[in-house]
N, CA, C and O atoms as a MOPAC input file, in Angstrom:
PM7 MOZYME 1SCF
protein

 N      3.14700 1    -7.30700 1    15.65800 1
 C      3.04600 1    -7.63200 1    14.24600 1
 C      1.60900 1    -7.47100 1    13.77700 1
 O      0.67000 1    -7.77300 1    14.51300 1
 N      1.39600 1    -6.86600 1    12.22400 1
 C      0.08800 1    -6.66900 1    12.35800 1
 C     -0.32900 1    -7.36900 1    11.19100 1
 O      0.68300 1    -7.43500 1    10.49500 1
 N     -1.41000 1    -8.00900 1    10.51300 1
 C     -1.75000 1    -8.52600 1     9.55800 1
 C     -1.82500 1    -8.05200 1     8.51600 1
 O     -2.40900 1    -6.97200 1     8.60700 1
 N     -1.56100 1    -8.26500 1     7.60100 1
 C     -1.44500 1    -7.91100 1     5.90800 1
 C     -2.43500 1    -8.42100 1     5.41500 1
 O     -2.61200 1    -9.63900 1     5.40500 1
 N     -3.45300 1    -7.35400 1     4.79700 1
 C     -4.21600 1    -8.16200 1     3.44500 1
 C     -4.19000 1    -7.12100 1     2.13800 1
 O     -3.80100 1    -5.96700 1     1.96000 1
 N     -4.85300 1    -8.21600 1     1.27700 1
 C     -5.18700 1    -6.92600 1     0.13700 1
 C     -6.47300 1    -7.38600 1    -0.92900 1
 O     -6.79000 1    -8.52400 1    -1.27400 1
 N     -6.87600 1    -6.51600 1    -1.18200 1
 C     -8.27300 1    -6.34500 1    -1.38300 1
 C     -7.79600 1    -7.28500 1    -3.06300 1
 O     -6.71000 1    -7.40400 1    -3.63100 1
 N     -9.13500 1    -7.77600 1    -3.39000 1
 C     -8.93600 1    -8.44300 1    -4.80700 1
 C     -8.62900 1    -7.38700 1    -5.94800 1
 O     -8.00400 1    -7.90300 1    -6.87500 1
 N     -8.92900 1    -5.94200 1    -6.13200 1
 C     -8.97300 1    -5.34600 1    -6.80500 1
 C     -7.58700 1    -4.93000 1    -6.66700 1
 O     -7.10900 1    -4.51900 1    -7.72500 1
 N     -6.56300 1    -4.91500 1    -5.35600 1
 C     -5.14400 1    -4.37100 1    -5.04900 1
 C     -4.34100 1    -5.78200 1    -5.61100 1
 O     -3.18900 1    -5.87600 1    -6.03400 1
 N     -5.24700 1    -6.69800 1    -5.47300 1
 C     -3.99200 1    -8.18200 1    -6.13200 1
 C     -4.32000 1    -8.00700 1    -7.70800 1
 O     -3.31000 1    -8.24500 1    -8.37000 1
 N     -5.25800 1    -7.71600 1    -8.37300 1
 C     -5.24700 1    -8.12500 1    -9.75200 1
 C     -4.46200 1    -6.37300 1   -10.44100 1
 O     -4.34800 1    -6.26100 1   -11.66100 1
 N     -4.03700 1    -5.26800 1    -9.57200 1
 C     -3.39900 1    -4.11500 1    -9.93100 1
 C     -1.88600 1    -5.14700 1    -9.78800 1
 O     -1.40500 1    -5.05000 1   -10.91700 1
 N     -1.17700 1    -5.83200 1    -9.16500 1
 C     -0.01800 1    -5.96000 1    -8.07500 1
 C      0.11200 1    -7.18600 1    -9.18900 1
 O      1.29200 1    -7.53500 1    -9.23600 1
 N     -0.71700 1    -7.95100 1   -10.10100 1
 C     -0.02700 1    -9.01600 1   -10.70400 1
 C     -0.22000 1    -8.22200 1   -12.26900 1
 O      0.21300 1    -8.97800 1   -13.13900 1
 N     -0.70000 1    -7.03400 1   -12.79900 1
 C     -0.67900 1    -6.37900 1   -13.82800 1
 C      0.74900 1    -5.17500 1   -13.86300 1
 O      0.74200 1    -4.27200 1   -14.69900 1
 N      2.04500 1    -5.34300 1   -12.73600 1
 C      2.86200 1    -4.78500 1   -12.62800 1
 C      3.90200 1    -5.71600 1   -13.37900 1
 O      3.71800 1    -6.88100 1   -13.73400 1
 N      5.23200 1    -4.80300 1   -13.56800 1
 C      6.18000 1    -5.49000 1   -13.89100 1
 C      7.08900 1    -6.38800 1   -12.82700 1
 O      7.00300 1    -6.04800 1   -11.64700 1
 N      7.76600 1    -7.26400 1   -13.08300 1
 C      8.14500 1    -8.26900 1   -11.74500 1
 C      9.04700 1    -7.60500 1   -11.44700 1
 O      9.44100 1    -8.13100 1   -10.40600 1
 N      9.69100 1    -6.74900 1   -11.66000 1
 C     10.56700 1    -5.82300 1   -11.01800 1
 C      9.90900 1    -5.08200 1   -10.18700 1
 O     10.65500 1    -5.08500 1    -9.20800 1
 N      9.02800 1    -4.46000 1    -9.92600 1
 C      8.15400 1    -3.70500 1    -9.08600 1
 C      7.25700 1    -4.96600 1    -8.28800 1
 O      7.09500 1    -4.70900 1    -7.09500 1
 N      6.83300 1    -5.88200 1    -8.60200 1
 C      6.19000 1    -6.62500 1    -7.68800 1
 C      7.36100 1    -7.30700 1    -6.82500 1
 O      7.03700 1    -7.63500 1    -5.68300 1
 N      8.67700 1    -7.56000 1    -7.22600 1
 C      9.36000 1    -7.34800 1    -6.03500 1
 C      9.33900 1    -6.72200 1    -5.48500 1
 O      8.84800 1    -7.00300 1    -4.39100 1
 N      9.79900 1    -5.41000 1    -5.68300 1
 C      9.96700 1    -4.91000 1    -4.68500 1
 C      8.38500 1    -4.16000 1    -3.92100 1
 O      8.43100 1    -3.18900 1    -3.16700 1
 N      7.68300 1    -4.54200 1    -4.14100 1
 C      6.27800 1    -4.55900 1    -3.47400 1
 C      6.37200 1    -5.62700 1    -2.29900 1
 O      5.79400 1    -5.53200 1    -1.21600 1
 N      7.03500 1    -6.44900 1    -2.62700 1
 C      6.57500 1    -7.61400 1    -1.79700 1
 C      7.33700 1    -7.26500 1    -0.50000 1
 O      6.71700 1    -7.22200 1     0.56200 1
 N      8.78100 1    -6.99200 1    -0.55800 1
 C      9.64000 1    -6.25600 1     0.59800 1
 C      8.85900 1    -4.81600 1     0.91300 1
 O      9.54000 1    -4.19000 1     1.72400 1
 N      7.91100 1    -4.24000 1     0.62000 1
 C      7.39600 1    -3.58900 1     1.37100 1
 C      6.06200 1    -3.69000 1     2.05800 1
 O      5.54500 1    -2.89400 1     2.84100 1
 N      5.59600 1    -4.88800 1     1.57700 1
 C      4.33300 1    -5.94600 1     2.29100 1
 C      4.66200 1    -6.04400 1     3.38900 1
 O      3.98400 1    -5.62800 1     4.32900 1
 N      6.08000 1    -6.77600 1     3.53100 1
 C      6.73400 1    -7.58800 1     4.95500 1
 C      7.02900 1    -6.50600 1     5.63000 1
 O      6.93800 1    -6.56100 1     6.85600 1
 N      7.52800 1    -5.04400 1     4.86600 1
 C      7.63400 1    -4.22700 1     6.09100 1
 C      6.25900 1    -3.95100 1     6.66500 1
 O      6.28800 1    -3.37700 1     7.75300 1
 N      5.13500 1    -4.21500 1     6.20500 1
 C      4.24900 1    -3.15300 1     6.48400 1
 C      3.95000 1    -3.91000 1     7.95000 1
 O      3.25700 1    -3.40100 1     8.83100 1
 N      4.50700 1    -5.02900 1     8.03400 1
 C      3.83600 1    -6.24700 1     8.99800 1
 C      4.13800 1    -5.57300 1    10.66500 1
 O      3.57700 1    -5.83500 1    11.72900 1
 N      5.18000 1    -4.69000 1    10.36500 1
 C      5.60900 1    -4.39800 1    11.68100 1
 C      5.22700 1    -2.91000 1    11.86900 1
 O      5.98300 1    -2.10400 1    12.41200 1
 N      3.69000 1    -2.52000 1    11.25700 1
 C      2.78600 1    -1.80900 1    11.52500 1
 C      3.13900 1    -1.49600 1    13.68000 1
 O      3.33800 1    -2.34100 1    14.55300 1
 N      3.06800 1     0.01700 1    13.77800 1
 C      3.19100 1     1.29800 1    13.24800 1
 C      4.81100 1     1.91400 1    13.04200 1
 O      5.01200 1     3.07700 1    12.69400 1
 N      5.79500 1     1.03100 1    13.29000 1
 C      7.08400 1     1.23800 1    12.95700 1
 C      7.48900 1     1.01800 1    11.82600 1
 O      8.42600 1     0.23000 1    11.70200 1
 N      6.69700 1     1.87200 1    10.23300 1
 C      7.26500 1     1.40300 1     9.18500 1
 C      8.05400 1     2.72000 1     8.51000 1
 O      7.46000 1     3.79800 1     8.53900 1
 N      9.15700 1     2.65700 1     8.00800 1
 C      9.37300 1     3.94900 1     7.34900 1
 C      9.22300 1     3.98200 1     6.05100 1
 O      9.50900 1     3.14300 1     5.19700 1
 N      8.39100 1     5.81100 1     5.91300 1
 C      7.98200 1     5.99100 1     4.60400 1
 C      7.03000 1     6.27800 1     4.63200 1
 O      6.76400 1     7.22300 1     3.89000 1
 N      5.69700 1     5.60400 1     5.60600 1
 C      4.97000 1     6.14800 1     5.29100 1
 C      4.08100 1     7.10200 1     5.54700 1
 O      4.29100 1     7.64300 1     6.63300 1
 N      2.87200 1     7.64700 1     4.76800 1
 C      2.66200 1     9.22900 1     4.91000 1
 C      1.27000 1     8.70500 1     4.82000 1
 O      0.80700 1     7.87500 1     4.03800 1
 N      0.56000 1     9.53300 1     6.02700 1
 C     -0.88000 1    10.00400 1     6.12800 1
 C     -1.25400 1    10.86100 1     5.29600 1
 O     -0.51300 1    11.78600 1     4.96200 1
 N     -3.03100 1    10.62400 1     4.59600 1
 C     -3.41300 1    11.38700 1     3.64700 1
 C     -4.02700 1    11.98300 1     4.29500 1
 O     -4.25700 1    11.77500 1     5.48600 1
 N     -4.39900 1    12.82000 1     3.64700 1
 C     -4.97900 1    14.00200 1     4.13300 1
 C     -6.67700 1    14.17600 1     3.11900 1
 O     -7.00900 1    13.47100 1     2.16600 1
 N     -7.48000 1    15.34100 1     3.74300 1
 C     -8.82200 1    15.69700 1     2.72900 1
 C     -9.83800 1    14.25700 1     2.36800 1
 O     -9.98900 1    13.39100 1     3.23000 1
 N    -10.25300 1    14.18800 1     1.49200 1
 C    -11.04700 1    13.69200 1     0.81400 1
 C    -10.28900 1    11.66500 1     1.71900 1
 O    -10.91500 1    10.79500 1     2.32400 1
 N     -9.02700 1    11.74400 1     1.38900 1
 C     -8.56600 1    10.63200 1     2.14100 1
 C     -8.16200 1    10.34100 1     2.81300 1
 O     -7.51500 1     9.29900 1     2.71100 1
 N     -8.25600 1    11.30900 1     4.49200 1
 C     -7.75600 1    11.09900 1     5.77100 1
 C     -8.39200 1     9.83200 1     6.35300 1
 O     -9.44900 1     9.28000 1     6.04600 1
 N     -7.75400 1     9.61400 1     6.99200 1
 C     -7.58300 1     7.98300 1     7.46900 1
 C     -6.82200 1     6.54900 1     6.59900 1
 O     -6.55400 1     5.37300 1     6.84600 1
 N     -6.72000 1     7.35000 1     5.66100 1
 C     -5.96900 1     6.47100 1     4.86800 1
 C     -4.31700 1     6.31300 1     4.65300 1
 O     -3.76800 1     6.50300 1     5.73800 1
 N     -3.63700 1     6.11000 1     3.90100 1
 C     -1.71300 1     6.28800 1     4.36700 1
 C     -1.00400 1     5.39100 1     3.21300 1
 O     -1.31800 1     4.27200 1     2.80800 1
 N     -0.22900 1     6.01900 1     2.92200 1
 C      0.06400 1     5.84100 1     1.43300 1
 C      2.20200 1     5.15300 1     1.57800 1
 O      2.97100 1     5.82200 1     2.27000 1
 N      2.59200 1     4.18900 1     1.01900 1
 C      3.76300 1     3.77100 1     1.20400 1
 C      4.20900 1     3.92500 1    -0.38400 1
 O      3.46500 1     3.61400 1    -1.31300 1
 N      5.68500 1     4.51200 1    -0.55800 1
 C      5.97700 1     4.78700 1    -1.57800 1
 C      6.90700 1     4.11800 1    -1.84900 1
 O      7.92800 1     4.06500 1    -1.16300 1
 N      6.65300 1     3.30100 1    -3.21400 1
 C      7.76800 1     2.09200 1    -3.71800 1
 C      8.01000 1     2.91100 1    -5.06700 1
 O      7.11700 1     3.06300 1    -5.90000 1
 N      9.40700 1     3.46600 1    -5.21400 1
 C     10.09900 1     3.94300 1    -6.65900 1
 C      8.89400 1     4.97300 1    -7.08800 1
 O      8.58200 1     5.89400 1    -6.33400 1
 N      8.11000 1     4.71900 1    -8.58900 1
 C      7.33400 1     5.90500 1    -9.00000 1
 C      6.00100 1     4.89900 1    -8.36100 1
 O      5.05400 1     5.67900 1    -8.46300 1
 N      5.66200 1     4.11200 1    -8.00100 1
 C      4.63900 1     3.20800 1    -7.42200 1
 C      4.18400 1     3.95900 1    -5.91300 1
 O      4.88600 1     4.56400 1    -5.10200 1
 N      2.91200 1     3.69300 1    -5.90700 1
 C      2.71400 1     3.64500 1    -4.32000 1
 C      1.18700 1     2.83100 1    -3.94600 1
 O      0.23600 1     2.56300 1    -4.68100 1
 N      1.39200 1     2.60700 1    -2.64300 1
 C      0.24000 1     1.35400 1    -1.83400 1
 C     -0.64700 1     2.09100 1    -0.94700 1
 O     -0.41600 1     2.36200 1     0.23200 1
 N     -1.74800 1     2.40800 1    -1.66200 1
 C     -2.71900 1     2.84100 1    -0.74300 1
 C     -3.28000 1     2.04300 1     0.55700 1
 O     -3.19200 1     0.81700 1     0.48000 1
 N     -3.75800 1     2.50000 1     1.55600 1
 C     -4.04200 1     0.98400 1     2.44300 1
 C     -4.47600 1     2.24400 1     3.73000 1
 O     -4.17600 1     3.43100 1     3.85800 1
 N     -5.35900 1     1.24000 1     4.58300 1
 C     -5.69100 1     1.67000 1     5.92000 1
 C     -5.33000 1     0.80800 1     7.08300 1
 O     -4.41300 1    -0.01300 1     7.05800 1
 N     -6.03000 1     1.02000 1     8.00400 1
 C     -5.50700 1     0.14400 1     9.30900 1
 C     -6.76500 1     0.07100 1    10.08800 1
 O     -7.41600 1     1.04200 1    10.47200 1
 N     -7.08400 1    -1.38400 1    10.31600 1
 C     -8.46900 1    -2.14000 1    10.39800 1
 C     -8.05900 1    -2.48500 1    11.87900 1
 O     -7.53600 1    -3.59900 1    11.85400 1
 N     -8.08900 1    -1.93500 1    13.26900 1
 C     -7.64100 1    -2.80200 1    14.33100 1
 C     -6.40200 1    -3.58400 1    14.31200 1
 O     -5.55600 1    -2.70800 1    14.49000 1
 N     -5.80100 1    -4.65800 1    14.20900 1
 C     -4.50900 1    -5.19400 1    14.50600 1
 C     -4.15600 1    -5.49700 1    12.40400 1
 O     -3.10300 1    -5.90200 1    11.91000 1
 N     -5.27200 1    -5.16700 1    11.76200 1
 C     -5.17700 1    -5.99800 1     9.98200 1
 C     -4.83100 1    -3.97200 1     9.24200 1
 O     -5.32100 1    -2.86200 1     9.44500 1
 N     -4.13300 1    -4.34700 1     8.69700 1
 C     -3.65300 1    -3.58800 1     7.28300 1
 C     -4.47900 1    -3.88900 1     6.48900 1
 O     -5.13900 1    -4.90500 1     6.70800 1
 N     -4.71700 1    -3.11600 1     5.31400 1
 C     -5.73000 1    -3.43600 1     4.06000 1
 C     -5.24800 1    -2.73300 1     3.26000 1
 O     -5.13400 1    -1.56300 1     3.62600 1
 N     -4.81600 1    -3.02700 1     2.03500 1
 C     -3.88300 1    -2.40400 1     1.23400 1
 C     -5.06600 1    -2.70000 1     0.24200 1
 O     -5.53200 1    -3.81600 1     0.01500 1
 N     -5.49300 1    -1.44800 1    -0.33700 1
 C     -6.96000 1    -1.70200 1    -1.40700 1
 C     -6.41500 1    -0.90300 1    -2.97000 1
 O     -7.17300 1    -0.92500 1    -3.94000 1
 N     -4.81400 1    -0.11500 1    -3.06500 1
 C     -4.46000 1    -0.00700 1    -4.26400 1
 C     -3.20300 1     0.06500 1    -3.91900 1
 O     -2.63500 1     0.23700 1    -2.84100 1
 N     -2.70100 1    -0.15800 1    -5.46200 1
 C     -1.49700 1     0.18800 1    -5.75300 1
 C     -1.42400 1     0.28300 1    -7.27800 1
 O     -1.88600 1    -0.55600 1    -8.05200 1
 N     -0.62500 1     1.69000 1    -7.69600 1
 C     -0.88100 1     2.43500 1    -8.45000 1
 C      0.36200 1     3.25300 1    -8.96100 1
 O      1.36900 1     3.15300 1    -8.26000 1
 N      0.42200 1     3.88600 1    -9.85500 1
 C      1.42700 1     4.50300 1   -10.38700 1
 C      0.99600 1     5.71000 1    -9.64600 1
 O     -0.18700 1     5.99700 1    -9.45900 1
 N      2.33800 1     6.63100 1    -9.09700 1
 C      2.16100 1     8.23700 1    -8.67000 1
 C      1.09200 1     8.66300 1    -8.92200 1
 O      0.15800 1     8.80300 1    -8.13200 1
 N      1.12200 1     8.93900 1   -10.16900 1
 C     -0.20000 1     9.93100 1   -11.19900 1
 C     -1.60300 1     9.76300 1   -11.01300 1
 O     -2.47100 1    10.59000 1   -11.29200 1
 N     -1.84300 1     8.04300 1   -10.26500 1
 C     -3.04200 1     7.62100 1   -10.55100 1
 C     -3.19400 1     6.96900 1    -9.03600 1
 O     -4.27300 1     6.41200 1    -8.83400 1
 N     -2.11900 1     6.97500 1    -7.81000 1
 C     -2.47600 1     6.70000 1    -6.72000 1
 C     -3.97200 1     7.33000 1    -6.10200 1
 O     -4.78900 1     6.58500 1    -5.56300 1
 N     -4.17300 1     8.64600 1    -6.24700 1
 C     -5.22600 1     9.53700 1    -5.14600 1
 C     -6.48500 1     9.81200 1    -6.10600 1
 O     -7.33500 1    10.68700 1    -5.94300 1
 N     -6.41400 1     8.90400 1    -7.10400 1
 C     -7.71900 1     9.14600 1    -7.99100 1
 C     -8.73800 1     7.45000 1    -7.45100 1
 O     -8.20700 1     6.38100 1    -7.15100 1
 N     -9.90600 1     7.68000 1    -7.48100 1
 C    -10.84700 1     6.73200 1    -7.03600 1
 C    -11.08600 1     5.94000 1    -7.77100 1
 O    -11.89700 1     5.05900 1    -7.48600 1

């Protein structure tokens, strides 16, 4: 099991969502827990290799992997996931 966090800037994106999407954010938090058996998600590539992206509906959760801790530092609409 691996630890979940998220950066202050990924919680104040995650409570500016609709509660329909922060549900279902939250069921993909708990999956993320059972880090590296999660399905869905996809390694970035270029400018953001090392990083790995989980896709909720048109939403997705940017995040890396810190030793045994997850760090989920956005979440973002499609359009605006891979922009800085």
């Amino acid at each position: 099991m691996a630890k979940v966090e998220m950066t202050k800037k990924a919680a104040r994106q995650y409570e500016n969502l609709p509660l329909i999407v922060q549900n279902r954010l939250i069921g993909a938090i708990r999956r993320l827990a059972g880090w590296p058996n999660v399905a869905g998600v996809k390694a970035l590539a270029g400018d953001l290799r090392g990083w790995y992206r989980l896709r909720i509906g048109d939403y997705r959760m940017r995040f890396f992997v810190r030793g045994d801790c997850i760090v989920i530092d956005k979440i973002a609409h499609r359009r605006n996931i891979y922009e800085n």
